[in-house]
Backbone and ligand atoms as CSV (ligand in chain L), in Angstrom:
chain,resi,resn,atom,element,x,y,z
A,1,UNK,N,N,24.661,26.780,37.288
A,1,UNK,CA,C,23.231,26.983,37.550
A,1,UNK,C,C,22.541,25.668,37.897
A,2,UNK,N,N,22.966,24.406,37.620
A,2,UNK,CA,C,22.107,23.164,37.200
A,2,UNK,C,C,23.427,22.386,38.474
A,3,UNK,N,N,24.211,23.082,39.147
A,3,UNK,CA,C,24.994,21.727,40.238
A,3,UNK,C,C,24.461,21.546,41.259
A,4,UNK,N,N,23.348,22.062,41.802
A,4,UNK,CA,C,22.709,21.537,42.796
A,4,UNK,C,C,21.407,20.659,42.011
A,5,UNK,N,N,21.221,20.766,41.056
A,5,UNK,CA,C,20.087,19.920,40.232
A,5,UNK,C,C,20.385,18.631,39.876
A,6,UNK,N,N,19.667,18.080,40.017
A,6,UNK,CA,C,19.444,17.040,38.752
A,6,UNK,C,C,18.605,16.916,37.862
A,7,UNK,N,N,18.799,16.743,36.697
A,7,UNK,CA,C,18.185,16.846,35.149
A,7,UNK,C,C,17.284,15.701,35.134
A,8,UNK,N,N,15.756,15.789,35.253
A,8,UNK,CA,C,14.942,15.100,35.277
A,8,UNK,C,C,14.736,13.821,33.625
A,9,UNK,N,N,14.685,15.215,32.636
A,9,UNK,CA,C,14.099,14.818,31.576
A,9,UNK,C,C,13.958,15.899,30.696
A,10,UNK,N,N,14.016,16.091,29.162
A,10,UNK,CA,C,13.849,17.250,28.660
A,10,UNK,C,C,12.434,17.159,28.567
A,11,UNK,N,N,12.387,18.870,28.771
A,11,UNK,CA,C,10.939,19.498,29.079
A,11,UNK,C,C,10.086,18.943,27.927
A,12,UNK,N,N,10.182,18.934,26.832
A,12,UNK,CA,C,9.473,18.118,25.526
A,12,UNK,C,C,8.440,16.678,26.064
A,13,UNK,N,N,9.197,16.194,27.011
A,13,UNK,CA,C,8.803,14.767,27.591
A,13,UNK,C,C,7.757,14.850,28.454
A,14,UNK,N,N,7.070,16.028,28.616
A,14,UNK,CA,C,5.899,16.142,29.939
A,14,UNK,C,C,5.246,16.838,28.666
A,15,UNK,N,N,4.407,16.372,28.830
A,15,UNK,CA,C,3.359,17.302,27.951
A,15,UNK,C,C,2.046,17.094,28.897
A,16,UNK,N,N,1.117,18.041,28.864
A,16,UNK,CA,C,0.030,18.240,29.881
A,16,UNK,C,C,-0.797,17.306,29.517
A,17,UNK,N,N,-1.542,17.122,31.186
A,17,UNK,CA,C,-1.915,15.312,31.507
A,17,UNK,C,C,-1.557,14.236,31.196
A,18,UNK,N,N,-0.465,14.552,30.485
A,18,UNK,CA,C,0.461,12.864,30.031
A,18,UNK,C,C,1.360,12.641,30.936
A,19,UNK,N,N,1.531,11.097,30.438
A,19,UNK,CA,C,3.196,10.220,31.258
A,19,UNK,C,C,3.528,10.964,31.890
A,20,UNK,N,N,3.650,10.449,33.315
A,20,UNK,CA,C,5.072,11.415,34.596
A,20,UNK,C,C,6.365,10.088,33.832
A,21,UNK,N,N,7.233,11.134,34.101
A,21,UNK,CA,C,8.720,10.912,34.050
A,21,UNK,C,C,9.322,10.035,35.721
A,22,UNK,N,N,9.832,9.444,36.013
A,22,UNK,CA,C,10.043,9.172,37.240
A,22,UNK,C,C,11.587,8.756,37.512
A,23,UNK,N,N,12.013,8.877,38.627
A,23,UNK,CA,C,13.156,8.729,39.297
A,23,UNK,C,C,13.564,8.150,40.347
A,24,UNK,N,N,14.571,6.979,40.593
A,24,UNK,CA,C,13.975,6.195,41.484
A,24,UNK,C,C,14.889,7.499,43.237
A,25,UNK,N,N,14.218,7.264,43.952
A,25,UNK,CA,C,14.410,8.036,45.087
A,25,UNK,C,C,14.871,7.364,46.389
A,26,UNK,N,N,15.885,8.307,47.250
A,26,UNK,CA,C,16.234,7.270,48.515
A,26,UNK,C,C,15.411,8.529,49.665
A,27,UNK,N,N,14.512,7.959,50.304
A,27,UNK,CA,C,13.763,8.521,51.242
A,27,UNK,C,C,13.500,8.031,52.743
A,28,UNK,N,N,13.735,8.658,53.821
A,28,UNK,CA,C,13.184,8.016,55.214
A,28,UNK,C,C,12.615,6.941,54.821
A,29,UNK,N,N,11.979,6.166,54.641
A,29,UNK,CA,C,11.050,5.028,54.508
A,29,UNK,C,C,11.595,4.296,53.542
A,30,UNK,N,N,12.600,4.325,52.529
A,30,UNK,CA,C,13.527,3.037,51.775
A,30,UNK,C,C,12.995,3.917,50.559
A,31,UNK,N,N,13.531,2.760,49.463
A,31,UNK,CA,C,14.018,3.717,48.158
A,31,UNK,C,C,12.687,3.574,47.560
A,32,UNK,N,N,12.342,4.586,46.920
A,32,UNK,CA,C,11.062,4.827,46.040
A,32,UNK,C,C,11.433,5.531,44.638
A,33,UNK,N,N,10.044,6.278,44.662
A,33,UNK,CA,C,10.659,6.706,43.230
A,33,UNK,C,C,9.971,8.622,43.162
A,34,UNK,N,N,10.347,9.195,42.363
A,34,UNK,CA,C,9.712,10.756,42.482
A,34,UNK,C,C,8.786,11.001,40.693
A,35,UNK,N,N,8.022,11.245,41.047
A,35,UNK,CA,C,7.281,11.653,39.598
A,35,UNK,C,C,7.442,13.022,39.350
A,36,UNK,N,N,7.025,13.328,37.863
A,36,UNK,CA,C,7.207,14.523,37.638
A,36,UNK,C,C,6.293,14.712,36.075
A,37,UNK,N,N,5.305,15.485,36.389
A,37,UNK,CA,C,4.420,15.879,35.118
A,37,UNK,C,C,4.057,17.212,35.070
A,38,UNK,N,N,3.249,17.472,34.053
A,38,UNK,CA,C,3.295,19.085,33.232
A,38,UNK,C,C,1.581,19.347,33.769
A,39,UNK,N,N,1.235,20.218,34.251
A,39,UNK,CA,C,0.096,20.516,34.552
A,39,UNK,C,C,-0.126,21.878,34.208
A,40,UNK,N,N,-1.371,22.439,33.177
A,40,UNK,CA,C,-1.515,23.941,33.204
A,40,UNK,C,C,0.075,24.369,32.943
A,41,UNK,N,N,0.740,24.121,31.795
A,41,UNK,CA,C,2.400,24.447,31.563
A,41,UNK,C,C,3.002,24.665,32.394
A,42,UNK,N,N,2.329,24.305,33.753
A,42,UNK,CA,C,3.917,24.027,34.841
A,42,UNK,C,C,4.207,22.572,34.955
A,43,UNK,N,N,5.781,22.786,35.362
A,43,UNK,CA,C,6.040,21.491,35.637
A,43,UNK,C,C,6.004,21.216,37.520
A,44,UNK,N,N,5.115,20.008,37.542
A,44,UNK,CA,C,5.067,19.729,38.832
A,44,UNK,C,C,5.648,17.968,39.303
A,45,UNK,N,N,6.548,18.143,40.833
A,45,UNK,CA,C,7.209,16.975,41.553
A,45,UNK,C,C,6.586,16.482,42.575
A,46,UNK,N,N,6.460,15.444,42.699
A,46,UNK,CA,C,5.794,14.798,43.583
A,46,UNK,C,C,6.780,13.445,44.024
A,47,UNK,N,N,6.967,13.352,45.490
A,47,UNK,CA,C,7.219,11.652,45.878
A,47,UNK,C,C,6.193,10.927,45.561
A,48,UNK,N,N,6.311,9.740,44.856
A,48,UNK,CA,C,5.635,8.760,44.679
A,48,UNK,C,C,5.026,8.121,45.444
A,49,UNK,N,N,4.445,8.215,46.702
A,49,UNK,CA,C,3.793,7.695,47.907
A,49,UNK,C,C,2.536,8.158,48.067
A,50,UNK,N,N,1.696,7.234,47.864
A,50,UNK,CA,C,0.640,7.605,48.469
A,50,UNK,C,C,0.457,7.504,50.008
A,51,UNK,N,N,-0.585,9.192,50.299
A,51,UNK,CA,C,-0.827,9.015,51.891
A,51,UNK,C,C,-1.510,7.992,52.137
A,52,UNK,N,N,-2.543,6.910,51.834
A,52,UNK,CA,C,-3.151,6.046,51.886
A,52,UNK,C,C,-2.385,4.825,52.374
A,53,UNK,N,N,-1.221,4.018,51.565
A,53,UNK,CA,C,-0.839,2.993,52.106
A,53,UNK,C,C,0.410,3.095,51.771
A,54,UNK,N,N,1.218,4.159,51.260
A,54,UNK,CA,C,2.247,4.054,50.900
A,54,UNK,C,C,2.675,3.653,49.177
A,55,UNK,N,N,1.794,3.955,48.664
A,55,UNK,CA,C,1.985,2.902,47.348
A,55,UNK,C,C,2.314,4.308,46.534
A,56,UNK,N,N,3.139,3.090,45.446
A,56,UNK,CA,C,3.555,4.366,43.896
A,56,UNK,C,C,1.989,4.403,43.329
A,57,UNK,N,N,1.895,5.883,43.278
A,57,UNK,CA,C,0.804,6.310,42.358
A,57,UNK,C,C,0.533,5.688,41.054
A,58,UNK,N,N,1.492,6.117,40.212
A,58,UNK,CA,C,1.128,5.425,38.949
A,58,UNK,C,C,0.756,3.738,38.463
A,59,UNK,N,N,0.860,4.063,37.511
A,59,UNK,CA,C,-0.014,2.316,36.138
A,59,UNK,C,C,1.193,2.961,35.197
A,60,UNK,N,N,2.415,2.474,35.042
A,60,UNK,CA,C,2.909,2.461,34.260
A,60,UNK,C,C,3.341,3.550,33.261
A,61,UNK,N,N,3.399,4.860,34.583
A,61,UNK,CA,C,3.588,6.161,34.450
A,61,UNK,C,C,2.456,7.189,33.976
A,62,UNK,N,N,1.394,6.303,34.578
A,62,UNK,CA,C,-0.148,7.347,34.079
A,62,UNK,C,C,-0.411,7.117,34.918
A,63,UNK,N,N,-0.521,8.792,35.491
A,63,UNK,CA,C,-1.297,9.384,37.054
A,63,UNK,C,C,-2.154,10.531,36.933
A,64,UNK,N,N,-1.939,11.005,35.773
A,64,UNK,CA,C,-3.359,11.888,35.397
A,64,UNK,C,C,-4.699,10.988,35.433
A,65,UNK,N,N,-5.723,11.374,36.074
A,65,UNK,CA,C,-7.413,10.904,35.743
A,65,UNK,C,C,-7.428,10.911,33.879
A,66,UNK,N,N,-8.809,9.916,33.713
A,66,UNK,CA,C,-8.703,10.418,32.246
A,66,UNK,C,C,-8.901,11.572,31.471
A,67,UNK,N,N,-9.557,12.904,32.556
A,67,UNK,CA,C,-9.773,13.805,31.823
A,67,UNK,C,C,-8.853,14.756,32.430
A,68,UNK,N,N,-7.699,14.457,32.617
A,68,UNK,CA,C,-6.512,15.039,32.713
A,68,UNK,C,C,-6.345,16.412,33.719
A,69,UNK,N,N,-7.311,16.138,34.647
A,69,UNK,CA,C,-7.358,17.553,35.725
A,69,UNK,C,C,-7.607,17.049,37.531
A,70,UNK,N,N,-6.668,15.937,37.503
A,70,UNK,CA,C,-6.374,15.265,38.831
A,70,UNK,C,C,-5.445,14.417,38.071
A,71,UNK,N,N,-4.672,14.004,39.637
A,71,UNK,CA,C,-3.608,12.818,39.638
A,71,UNK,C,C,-4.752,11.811,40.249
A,72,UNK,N,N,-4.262,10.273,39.835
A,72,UNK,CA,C,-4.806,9.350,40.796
A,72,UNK,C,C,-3.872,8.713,41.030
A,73,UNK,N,N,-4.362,7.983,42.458
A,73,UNK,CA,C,-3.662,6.611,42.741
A,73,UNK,C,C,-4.204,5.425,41.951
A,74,UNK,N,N,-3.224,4.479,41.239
A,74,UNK,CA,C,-3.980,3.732,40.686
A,74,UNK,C,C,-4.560,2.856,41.674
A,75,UNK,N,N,-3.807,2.384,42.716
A,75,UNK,CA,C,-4.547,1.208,43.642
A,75,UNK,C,C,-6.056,1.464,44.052
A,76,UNK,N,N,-6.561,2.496,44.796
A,76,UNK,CA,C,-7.425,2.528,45.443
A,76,UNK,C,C,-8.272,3.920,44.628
A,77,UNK,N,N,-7.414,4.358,44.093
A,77,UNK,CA,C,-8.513,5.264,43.538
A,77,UNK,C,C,-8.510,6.815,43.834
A,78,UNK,N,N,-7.510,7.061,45.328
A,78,UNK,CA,C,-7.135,8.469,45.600
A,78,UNK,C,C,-7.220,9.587,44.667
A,79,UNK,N,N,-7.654,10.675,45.155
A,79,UNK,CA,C,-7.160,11.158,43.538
A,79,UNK,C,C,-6.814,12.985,44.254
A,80,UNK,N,N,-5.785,13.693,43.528
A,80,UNK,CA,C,-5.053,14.844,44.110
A,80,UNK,C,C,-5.145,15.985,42.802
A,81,UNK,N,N,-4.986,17.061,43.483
A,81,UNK,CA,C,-4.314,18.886,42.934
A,81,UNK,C,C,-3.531,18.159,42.270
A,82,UNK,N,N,-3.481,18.531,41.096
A,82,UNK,CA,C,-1.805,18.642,40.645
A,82,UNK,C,C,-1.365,19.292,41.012
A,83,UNK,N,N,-1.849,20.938,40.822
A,83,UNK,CA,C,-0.676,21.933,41.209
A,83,UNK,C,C,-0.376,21.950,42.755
A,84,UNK,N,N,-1.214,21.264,43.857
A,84,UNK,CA,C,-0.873,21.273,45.005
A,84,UNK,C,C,-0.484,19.750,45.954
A,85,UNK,N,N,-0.894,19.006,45.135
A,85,UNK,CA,C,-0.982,17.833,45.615
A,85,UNK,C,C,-1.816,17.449,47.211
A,86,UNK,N,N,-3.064,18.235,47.037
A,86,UNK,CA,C,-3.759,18.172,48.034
A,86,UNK,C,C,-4.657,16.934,47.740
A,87,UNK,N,N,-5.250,15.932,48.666
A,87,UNK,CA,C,-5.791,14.876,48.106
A,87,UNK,C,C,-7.363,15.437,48.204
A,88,UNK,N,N,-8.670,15.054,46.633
A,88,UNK,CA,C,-9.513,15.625,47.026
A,88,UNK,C,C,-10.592,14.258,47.010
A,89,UNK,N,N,-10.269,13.750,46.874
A,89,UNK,CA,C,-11.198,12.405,47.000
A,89,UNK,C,C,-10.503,11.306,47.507
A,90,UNK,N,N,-11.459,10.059,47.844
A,90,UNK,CA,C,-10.792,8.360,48.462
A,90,UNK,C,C,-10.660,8.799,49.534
A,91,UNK,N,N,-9.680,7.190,49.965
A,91,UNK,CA,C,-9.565,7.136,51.383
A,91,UNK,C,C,-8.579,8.065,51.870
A,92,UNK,N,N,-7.848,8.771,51.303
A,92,UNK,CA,C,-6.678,9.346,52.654
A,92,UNK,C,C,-6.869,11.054,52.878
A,93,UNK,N,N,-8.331,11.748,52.246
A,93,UNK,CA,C,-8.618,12.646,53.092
A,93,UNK,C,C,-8.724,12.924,54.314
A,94,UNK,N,N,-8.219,13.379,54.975
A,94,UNK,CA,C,-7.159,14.930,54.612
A,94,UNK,C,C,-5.771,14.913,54.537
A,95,UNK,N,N,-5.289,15.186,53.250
A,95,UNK,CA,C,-3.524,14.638,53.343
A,95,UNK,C,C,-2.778,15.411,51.890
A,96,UNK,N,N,-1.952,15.077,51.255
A,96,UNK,CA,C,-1.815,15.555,50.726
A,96,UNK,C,C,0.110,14.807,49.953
A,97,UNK,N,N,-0.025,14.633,48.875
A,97,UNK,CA,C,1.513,14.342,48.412
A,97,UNK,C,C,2.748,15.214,48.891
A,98,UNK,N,N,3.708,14.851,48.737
A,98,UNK,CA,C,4.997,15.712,49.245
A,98,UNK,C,C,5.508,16.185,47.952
A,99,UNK,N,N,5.327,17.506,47.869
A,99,UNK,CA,C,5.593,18.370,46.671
A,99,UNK,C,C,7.344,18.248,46.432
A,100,UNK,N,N,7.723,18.155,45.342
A,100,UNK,CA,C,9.368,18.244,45.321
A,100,UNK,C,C,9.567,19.956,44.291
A,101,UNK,N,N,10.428,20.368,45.085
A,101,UNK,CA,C,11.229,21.485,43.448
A,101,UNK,C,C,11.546,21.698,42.778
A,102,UNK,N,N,11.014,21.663,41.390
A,102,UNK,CA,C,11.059,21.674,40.488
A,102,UNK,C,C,10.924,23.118,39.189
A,103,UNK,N,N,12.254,23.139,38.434
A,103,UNK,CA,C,12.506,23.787,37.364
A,103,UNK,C,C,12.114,23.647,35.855
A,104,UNK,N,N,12.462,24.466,35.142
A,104,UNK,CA,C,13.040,24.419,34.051
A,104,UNK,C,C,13.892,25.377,33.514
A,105,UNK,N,N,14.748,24.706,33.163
A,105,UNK,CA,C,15.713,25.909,32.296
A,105,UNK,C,C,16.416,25.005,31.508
A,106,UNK,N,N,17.647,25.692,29.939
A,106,UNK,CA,C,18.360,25.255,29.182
A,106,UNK,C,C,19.234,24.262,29.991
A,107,UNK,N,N,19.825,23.593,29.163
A,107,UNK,CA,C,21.343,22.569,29.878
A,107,UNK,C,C,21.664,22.154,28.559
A,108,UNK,N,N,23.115,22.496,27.990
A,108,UNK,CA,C,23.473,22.632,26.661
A,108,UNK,C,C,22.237,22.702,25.666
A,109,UNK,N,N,21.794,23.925,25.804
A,109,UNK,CA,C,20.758,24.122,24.867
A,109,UNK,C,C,19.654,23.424,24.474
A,110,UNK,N,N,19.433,22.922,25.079
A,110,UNK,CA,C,18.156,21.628,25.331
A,110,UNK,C,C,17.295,22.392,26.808
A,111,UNK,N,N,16.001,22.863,26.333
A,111,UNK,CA,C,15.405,22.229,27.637
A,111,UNK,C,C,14.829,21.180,28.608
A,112,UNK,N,N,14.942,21.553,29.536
A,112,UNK,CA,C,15.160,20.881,30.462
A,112,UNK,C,C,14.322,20.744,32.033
A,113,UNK,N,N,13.331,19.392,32.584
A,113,UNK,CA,C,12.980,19.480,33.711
A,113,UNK,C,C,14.521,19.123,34.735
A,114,UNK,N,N,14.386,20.084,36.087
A,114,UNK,CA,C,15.322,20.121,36.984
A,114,UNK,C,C,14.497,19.805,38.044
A,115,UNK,N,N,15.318,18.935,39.175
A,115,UNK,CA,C,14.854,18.990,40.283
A,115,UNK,C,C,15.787,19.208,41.582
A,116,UNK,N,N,14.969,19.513,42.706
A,116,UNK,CA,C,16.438,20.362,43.374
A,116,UNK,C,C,15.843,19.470,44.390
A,117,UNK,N,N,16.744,18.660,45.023
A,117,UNK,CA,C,16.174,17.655,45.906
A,117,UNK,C,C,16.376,18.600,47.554
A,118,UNK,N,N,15.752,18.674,48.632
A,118,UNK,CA,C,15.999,19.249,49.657
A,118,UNK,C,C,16.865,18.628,50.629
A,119,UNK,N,N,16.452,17.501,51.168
A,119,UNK,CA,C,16.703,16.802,51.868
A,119,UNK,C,C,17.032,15.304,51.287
L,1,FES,S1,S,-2.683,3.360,48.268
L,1,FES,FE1,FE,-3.355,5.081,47.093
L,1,FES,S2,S,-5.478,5.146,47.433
L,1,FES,FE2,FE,-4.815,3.440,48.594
C-alpha cells in the first residue's frame, strides 16, 4: 500500500496550525524542500517555493499566520489557502503553491503522513 509512498512523518507530528514537517526535494529548478502541515484535520503538501521569488516559505518550520488560518511566506509576507494553496494576499497575486499528495494511513501500526510524489 505505502511502495509508491514515502513516509513523511507520523501523523501525531502535524497538529493543526503548527510546525510543517519538511523534506528536502529534487525539482525542475534544483533541490528544495516540500512542507507538509495539518489544516482543519487534513493533512496538506505543498513545494516549498514561493510564487513571489522562489523562496522556502517557512522561519524555521512555521508557516501558519499567527492565528493559524493562512500559510505565510516568511520573507515578504505572502500569505495562502491552506487547503488550496491559493495565494490571498502580498506580492504574488494571482498564483498559487504547488499542491503535493498527500495521505494518511497505518505503516506498522503507527500512523502515518504519506506522500505520493508525481513527477
Ligand atoms: S518570496 Fe515569498 S513573498 Fe516574496
Amino acid at each position: 500500500m505505502t511502495s509508491n509512498a514515502i513516509i513523511v512523518c507520523p501523523s501525531s507530528d502535524l497538529v493543526d496550525g503548527g510546525l510543517a514537517c519538511k523534506l528536502p526535494v529534487q525539482h525542475k529548478s534544483g533541490t528544495t524542500t516540500a512542507f507538509f502541515v495539518r489544516y482543519q484535520g487534513q493533512v496538506r503538501g505543498y513545494l516549498n517555493r514561493c510564487p513571489h521569488m522562489g523562496s522556502e516559505l517557512d522561519w524555521e518550520n512555521q508557516v501558519f499566520t499567527r492565528a493559524g488560518d493562512q500559510l505565510m511566506c516568511a520573507r515578504h509576507g505572502a500569505t495562502f489557502e491552506p487547503a488550496t494553496g491559493e495565494c490571498t494576499g502580498g506580492p504574488c497575486q494571482p498564483s498559487r503553491l504547488t499542491a503535493l499528495t498527500v495521505t494518511e494511513a497505518e505503516h506498522d501500526g503507527i500512523p502515518v503522513v504519506l506522500w505520493w510524489p508525481q513527477d
